[in-house]
C-alpha positions as CSV (number, residue, x, y, z in Angstrom):
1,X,13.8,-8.2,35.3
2,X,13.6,-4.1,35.6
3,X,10.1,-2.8,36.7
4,X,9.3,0.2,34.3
5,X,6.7,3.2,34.9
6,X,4.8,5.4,32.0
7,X,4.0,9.0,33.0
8,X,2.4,11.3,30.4
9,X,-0.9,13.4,30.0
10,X,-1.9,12.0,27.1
11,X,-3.3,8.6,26.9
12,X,-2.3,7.7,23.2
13,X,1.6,8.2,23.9
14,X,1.1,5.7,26.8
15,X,-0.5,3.0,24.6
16,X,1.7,4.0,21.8
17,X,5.0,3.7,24.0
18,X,3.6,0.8,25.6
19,X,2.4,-1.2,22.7
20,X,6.1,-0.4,20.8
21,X,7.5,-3.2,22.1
22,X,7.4,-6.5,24.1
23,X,9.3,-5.0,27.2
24,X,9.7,-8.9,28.6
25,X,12.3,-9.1,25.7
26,X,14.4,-6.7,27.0
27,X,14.1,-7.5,30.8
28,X,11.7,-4.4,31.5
29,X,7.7,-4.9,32.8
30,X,5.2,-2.2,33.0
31,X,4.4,-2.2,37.1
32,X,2.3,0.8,35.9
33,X,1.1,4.1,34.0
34,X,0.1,7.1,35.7
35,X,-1.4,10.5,34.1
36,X,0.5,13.3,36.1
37,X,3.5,13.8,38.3
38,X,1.2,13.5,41.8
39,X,-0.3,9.8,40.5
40,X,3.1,8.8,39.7
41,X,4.5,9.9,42.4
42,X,2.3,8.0,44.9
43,X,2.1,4.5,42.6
44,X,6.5,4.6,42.7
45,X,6.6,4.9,46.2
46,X,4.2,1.9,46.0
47,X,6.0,-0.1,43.4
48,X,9.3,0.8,43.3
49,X,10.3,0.9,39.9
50,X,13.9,1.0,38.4
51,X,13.3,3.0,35.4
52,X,10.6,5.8,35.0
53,X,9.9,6.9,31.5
54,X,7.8,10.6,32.2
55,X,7.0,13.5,30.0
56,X,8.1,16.7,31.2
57,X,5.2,19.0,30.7
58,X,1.9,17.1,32.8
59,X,-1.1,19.2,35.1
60,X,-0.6,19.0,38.8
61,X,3.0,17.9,38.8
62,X,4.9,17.9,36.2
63,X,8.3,15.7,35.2
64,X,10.8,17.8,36.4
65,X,9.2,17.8,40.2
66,X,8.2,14.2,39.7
67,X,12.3,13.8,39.2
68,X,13.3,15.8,42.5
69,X,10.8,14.6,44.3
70,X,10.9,11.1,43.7
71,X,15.0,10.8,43.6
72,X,14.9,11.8,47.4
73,X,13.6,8.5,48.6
74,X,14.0,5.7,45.5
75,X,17.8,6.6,45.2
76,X,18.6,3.6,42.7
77,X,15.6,4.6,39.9
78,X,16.4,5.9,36.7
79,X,14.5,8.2,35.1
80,X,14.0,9.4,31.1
81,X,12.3,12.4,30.0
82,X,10.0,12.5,27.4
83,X,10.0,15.8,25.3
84,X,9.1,18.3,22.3
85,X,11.6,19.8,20.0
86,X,10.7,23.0,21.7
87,X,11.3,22.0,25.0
88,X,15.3,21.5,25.6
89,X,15.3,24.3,28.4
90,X,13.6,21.9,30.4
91,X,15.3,18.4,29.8
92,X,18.9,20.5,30.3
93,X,17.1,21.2,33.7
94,X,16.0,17.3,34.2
95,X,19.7,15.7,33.5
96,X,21.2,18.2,36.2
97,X,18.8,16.2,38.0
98,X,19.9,13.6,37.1
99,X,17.8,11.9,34.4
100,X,20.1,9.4,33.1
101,X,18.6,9.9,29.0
102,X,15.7,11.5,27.0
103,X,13.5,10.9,24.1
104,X,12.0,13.6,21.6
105,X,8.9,12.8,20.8
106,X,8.1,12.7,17.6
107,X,11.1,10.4,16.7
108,X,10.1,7.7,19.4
109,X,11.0,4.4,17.5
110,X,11.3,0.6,18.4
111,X,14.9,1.0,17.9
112,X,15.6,4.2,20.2
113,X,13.6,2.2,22.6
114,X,15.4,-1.3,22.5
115,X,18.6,1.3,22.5
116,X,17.2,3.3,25.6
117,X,16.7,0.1,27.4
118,X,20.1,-1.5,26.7
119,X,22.0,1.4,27.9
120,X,20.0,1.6,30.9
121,X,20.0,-2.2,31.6
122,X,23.6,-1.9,31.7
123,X,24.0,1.0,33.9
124,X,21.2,-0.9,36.4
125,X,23.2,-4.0,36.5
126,X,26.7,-2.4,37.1
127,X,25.2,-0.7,40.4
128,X,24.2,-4.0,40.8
129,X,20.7,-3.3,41.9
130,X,18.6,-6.5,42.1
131,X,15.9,-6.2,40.1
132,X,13.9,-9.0,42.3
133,X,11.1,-6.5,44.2
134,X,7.7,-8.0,43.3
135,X,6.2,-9.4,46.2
136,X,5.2,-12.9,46.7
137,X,6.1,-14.2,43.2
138,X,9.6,-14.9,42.1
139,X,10.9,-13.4,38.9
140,X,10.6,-16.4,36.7
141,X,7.2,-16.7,38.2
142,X,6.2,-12.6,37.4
143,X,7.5,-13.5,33.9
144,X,5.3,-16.1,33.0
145,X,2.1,-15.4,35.0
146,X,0.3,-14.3,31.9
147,X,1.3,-17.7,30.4
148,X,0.1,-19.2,33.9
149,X,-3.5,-17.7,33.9
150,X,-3.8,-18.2,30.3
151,X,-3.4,-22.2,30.9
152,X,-5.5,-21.6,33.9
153,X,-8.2,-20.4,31.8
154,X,-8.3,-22.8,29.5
155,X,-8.5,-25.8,31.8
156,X,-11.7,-23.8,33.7
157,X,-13.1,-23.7,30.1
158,X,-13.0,-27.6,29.2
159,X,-13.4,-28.8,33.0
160,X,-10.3,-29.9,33.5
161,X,-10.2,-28.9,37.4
162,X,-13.0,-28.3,39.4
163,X,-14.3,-25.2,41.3
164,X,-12.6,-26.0,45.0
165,X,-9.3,-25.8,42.9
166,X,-10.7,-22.8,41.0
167,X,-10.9,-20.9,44.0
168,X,-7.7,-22.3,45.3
169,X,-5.5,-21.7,41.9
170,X,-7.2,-18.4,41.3
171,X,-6.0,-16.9,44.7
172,X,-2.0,-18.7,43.6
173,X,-2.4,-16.6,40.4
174,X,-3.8,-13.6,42.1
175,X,-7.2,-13.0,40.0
176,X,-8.3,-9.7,40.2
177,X,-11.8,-10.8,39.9
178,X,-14.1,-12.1,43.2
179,X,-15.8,-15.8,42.5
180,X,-19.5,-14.1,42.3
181,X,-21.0,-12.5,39.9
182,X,-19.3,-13.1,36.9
183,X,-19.9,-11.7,32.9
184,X,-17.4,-13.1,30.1
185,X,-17.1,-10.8,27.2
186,X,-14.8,-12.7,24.5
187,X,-13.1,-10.2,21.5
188,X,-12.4,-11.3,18.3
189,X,-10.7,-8.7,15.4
190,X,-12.6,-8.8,12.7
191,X,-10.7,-9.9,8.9
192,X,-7.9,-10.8,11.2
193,X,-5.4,-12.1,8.3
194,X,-5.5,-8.7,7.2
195,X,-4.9,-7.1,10.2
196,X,-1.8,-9.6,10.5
197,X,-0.1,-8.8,7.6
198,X,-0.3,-4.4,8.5
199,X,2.3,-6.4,11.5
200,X,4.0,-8.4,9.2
201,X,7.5,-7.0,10.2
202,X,7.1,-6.5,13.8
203,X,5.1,-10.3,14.2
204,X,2.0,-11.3,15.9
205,X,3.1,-11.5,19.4
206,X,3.6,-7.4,19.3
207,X,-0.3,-7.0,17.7
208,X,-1.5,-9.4,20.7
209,X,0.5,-7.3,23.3
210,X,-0.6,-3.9,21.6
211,X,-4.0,-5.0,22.1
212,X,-3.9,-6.5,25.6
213,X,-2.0,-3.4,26.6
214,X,-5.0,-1.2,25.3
215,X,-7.4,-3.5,26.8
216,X,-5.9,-3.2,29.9
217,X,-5.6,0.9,29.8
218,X,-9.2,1.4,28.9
219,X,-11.2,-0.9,30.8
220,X,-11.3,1.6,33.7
221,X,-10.2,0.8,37.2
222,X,-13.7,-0.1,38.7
223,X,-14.2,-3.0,36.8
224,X,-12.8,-6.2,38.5
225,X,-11.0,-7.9,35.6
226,X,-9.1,-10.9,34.0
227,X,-7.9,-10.9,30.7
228,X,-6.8,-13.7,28.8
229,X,-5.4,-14.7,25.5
230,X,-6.5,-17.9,23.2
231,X,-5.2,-16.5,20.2
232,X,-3.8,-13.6,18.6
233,X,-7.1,-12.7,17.0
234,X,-8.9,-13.8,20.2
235,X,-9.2,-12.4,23.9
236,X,-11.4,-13.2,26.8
237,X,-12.2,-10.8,29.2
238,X,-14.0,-11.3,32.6
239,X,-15.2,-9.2,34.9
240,X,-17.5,-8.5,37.9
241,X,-21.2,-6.8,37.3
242,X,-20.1,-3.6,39.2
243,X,-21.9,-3.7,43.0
244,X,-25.1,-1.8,43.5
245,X,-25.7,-1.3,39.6
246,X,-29.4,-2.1,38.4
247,X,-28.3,-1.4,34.8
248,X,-26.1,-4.2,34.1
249,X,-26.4,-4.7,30.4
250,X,-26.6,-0.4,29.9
251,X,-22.5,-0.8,31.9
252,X,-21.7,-3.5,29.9
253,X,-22.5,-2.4,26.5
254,X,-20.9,1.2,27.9
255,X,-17.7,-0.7,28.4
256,X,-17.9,-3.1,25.2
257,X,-17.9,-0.1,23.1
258,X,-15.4,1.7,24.7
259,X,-13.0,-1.0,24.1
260,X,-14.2,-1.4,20.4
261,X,-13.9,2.3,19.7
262,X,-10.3,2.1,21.2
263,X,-8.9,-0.3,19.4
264,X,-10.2,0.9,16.1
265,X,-8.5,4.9,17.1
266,X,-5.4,3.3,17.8
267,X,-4.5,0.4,16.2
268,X,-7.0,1.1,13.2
269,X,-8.1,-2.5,14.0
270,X,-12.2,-3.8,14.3
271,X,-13.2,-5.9,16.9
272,X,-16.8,-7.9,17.9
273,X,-18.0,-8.7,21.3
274,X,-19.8,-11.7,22.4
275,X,-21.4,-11.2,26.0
276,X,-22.6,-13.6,28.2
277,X,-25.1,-13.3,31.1
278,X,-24.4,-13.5,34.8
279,X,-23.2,-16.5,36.5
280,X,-22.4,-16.8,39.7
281,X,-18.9,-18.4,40.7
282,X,-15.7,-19.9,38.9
283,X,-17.6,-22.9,37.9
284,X,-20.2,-20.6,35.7
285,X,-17.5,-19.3,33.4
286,X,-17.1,-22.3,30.9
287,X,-21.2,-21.7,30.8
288,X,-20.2,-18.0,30.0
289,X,-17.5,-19.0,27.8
290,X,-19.8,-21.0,25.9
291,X,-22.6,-18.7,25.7
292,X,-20.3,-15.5,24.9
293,X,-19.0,-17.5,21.8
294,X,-23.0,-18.7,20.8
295,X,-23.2,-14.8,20.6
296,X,-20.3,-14.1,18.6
297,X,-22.1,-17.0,16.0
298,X,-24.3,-14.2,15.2
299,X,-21.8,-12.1,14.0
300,X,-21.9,-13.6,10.5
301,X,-25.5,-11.9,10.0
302,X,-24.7,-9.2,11.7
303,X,-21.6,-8.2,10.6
304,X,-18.3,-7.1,12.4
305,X,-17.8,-4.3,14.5
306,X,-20.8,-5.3,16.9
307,X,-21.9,-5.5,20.3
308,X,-23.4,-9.4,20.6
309,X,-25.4,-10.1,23.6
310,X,-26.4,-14.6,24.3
311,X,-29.8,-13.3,25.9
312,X,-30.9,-11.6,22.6
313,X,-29.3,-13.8,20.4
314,X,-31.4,-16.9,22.2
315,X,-34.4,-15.1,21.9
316,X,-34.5,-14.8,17.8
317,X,-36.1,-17.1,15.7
318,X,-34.2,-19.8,15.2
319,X,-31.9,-20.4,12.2
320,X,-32.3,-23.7,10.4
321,X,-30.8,-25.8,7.1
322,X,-32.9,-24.9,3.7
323,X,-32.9,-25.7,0.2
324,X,-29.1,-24.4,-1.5
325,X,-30.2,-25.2,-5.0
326,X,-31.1,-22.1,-7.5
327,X,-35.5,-22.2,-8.3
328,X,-36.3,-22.9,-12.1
329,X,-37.2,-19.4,-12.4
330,X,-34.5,-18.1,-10.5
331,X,-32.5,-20.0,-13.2
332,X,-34.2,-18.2,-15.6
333,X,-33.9,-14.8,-14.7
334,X,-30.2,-15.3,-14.0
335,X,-30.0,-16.1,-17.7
336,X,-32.2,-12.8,-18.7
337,X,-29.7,-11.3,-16.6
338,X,-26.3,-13.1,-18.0
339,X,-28.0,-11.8,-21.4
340,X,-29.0,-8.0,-20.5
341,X,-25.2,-8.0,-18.6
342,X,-27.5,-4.9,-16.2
343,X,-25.3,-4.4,-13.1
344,X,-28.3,-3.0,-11.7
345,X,-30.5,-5.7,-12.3
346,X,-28.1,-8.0,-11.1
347,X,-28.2,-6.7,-7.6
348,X,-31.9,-6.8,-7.3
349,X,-31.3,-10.8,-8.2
350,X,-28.5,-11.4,-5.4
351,X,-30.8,-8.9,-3.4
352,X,-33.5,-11.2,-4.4
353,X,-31.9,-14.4,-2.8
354,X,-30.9,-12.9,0.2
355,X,-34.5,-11.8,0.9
356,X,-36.0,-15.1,0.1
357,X,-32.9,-16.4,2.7
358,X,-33.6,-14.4,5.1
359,X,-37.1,-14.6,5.7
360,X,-36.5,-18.5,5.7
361,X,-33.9,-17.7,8.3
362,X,-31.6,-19.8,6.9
363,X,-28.6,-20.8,8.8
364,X,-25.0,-19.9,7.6
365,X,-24.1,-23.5,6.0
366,X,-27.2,-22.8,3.9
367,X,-26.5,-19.4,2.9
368,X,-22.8,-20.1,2.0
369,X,-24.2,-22.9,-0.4
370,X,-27.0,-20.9,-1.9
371,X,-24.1,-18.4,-2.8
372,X,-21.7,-21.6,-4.2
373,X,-24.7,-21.7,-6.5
374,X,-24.5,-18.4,-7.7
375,X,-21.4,-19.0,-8.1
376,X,-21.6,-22.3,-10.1
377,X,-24.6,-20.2,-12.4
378,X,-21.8,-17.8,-13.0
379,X,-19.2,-20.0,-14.1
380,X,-21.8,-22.3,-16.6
381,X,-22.3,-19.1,-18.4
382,X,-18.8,-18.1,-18.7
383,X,-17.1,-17.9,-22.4
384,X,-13.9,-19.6,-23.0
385,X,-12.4,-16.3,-22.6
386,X,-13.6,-15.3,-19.9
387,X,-12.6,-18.2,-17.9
388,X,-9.5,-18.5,-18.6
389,X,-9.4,-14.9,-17.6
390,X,-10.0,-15.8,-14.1
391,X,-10.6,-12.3,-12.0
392,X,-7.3,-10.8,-10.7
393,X,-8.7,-7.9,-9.0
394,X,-8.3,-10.6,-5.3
395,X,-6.1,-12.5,-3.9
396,X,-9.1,-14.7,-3.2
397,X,-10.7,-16.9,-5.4
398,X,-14.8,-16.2,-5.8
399,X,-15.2,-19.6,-3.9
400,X,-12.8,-19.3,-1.4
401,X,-14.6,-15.8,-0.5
402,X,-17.5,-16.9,-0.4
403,X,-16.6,-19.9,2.0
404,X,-14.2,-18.4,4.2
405,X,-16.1,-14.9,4.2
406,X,-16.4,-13.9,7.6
407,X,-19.5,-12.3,7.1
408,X,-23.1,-12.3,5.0
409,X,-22.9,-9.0,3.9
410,X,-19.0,-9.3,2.9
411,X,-19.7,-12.7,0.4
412,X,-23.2,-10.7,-1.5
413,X,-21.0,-7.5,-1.8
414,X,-18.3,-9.4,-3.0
415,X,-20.4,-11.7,-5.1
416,X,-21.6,-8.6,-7.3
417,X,-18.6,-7.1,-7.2
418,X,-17.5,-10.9,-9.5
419,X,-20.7,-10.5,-11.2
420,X,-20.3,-7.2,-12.3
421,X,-16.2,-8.0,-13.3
422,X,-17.8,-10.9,-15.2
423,X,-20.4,-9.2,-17.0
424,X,-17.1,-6.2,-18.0
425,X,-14.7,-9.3,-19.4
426,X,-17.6,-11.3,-21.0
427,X,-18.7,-8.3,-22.7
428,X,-15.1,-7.0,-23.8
429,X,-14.4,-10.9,-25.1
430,X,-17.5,-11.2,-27.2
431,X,-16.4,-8.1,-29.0
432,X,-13.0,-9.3,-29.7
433,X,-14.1,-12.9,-31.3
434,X,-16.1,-12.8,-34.7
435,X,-19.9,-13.6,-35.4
436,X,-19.5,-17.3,-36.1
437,X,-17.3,-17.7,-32.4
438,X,-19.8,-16.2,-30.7
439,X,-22.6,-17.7,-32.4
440,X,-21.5,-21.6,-32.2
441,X,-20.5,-20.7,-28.4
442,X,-24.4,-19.6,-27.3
443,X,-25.2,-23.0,-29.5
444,X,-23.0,-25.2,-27.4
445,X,-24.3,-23.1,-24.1
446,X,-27.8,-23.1,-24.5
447,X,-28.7,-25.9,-27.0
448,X,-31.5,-27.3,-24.4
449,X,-33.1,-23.4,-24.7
450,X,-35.6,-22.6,-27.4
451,X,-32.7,-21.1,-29.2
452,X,-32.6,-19.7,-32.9
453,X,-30.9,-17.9,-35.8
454,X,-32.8,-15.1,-34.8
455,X,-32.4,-15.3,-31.1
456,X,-28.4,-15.9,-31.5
457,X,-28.6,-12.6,-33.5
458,X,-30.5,-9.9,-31.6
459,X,-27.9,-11.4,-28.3
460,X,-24.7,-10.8,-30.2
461,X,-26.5,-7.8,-32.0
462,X,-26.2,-8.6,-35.9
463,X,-28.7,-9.1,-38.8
464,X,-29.9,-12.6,-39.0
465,X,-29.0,-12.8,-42.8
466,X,-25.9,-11.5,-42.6
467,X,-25.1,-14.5,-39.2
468,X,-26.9,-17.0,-41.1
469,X,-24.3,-16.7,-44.6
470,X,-21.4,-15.7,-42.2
471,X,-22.4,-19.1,-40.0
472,X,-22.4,-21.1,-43.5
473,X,-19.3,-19.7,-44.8
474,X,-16.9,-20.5,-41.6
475,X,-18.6,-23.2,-40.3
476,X,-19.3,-25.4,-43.7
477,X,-22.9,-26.2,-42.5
478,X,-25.7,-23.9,-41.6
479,X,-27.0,-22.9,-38.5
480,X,-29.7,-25.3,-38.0
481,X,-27.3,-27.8,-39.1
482,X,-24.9,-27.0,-36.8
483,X,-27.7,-26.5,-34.0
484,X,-29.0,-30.1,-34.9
485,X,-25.6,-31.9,-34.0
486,X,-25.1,-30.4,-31.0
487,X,-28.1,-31.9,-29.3
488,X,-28.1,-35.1,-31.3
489,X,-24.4,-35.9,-29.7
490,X,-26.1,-35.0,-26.5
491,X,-28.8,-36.7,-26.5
492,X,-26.4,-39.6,-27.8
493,X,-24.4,-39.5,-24.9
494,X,-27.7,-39.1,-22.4
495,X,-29.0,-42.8,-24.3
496,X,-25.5,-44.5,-23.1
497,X,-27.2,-44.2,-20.0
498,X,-30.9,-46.1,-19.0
499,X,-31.2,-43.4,-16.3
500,X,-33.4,-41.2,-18.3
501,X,-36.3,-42.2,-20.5
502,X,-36.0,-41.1,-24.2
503,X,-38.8,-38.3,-23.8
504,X,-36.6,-36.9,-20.8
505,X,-33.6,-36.9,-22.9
506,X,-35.6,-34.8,-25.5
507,X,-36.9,-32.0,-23.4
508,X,-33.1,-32.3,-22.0
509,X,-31.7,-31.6,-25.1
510,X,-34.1,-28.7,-26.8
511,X,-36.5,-31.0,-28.2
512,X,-39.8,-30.7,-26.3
513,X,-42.3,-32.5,-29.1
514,X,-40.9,-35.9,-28.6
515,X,-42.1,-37.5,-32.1
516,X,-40.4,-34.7,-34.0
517,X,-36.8,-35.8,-31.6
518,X,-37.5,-39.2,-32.8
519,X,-37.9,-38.3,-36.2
520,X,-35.2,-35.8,-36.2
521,X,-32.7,-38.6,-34.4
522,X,-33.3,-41.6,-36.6
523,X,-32.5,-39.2,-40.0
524,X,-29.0,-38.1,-38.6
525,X,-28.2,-41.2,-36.8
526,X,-29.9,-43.8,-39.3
527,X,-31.5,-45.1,-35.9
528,X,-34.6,-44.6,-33.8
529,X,-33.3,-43.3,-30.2
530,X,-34.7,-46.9,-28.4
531,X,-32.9,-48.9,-31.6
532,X,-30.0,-46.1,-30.6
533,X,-29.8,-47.5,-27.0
534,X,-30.6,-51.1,-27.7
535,X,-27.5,-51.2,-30.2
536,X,-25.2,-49.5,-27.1
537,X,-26.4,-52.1,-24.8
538,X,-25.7,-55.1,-26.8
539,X,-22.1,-53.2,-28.3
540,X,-22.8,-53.3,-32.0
541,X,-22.0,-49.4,-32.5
């Protein structure tokens, strides 16, 4: 494998070369990156690298003395030059000499680069120039040391070794952090599937490289780190509280949102942070670990894009399991509300529940059913229409959102954003269908309610008379009629059960003066409601 160099002035075309591509693929690895022609100078002569990829125009030294100087002593690297449209004068100059190729900038693609790298490989191979330099590892070993610390990290993590193999294992692998004081930050992007699918053609592995590459480049050079990978959506990072520092948490958050505000300019990507406390030695990181991800808990009442610390998290109040189920009266007002169809009033309900959810600090089990809920309210006063005209403005379904939503704030918005689609189709439907439709729909709805002709009417806005002969003349019975059997066949079907006493079933079914259900019952069944039951349970009827 060909050890590759980075040398341009402008930090974005680093990461943006860098992140192009997984360089392993091709038999290249970064040794390094260097800002000017004097820092890259001094880190080759260190590293050795075959191939040297360096803009022309840098402070201090640029490319083209980078080139001479640099070709006097590692007579076997290759070098490419990196350049504007503007700037041919000087990249005639480079290839006299002798840069073997050059790239203009602005047409940099993965392509050119796999290209570049190929043609370069070749020429490298047929000078037969060993590409085995790294010291103390062997090349399959440099290849998969990522791999190796990764598994490493993971067996610290669920105590699979203990901390004189730590210490042992860690100096194999060459960590890059000192077994003292430790802090464990673990990163996780935020609405990750979405973020997936923006790397849809070029795959995961490139959006985990791109953003170990940038964590890598920004977390600057006094930090003693280790980096590692449990999935592409999360990365570990642990480093050393910097020596002499009395503002430890004022670094770290300095650093955490550095790396947040990175990630989001280049790769247009949010991240959280979860941040542990101190612990001292190898054997305190699955503490960390565990800590760091308590933190990131937090998130979901947070919201993303944050900086979570364990020692503020612990000190809150706590968050326990309450009540999912809608009140009676917020039952009530969700029905005033399903009636008025008032977007605004409709956020000061959901605003309402989140309130009363908060200040029981409810915990996020209890706040995604209290939501389901809302949901199921929804859904009971739904038309016909409307539910077959399930909303197509998401991918998501309202249920999967609201269980899957990473965050609080994410399932209320999109929970109005449902109601207020809901409340739009309902609307529209109920002004498609005639009088008598949406008349004997709010009977079957809200039978149990203290429903009328004249309440039916102001809700679907027409004059009572004109329902009540409309009713008569499409349905074949009158409203009251109509209204009647309803709640008689549901009382009928409450009665095949002996769960509920009869007076229950009549409050259940609209009914709240019991004598006049009785009365009512026994003239349209030809039974009393008990004679009703009695009948069912011996299996004359």
């Amino acid at each position: 494998m060909y050890k590759l160099m980075i040398v341009d002035d402008e930090l974005l075309m680093r990461v943006g070369i860098r992140s192009m591509l997984n360089w392993e693929e091709y038999n290249f690895y970064v040794v390094g990156e260097a800002g000017n022609g004097k820092e890259a100078l001094e880190l080759a002569l260190e590293v050795a690298p075959d191939l040297i990829i360096t803009d022309i125009k840098m402070p201090i030294m640029d490319g083209l003395q980078l080139i001479q100087e640099a070709s006097g002593v590692l007579k076997t690297c290759k070098y490419v030059i990196l350049s504007n449209f503007d700037e041919f004068h000087y990249v005639k100059e480079a290839l006299k000499l002798g840069a073997a190729d050059y790239l203009i900038k602005s047409e940099i693609t993965e392509t050119s680069l796999i290209e570049l790298l190929t043609t370069i490989g070749q020429k490298l191979q047929s000078e037969q120039v060993s590409p085995v330099n790294t010291p103390s590892m062997s090349l399959d070993y440099s290849k998969n040391l990522r791999h190796l610390k990764d598994s490493f990290f993971q067996d610290v993590v669920s105590g699979f070794i203990d901390e004189k193999d730590m210490v042992t294992k860690a100096e194999e692998l060459h960590f890059r952090i000192r077994s003292d004081q430790l802090v464990v930050i673990k990163f996780i992007v935020n609405y990750y599937e979405d973020a997936k699918r923006k790397y849809v053609e070029k795959g995961e592995k490139l959006l985990r490289f791109s953003i170990l590459n940038i964590m890598e480049e920004i977390i600057p050079s006094k930090w003693e780190k280790e980096i590692f990978v449990e999935h592409s959506s999360e990365y570990w990072v642990i480093v050393n509280v910097l020596p002499e520092r009395k503002s430890v948490h004022a670094d770290l958050n300095k650093l955490c949102n550095k790396l947040l505000s990175s990630i989001k300019d280049f790769m247009n990507l949010s991240l959280t942070a979860g941040v542990s406390t101190t612990v001292s030695g190898f054997h305190g990181i699955r503490k960390a670990c565990q800590e760091a991800e308590f933190a990131l808990k937090q998130g979901f009442f947070t919201g993303s894009n944050q900086v979570l610390y364990y020692e503020d998290v612990i000190q809150a109040p706590t968050r326990k399991e309450v009540n999912g189920m809608l009140s009676p009266q917020q039952e009530r007002d969700f029905l005033k509300l399903w009636i008025s169809k008032d977007d605004i009033k409709a956020k000061d309900f959901l605003e309402g529940i989140r309130s009363d959810l908060e200040m029981q600090r409810a915990d996020e089990s209890s706040i995604r059913k209290q939501y389901i809920m809302v949901m199921e309210t929804i859904h009971s006063h739904l038309s016909r229409g409307t539910e077959r005209g399930k909303p197509s403005f998401t991918e998501k379904s309202p249920y999967e959102i609201v269980l899957k939503g990473e965050y609080w704030e994410d399932i209320h918005q999109d929970m109005l954003d449902h109601i207020a689609y809901y409340f739009k189709t309902d609307s529209q439907i109920m002004q498609e269908r005639t009088y008598t439709d949406l008349a004997t729909e709010l009977i079957d709805k809200y039978y149990a309610e203290d429903i009328s002709l004249q309440s039916v009417a102001s809700q679907i806005n027409v004059n009572p008379s004109y329902l009540s002969r409309l009713f008569k003349q499409d349905k074949g019975e009158n409203f009251i009629s109509y209204l009647t059997r309803v709640r008689i066949d549901h009382a009928k079907a409450y009665l095949l059960s002996r769960e509920m006493r009869v007076y229950e079933i009549a409050d259940k079914v609209g009914y709240h003066n019991y004598t006049y259900f009785c009365k009512i019952f026994k003239k349209a069944v030809g039974y009393t409601p008990e004679e009703y039951r009695e009948r069912l349970q011996q299996g004359s009827m």
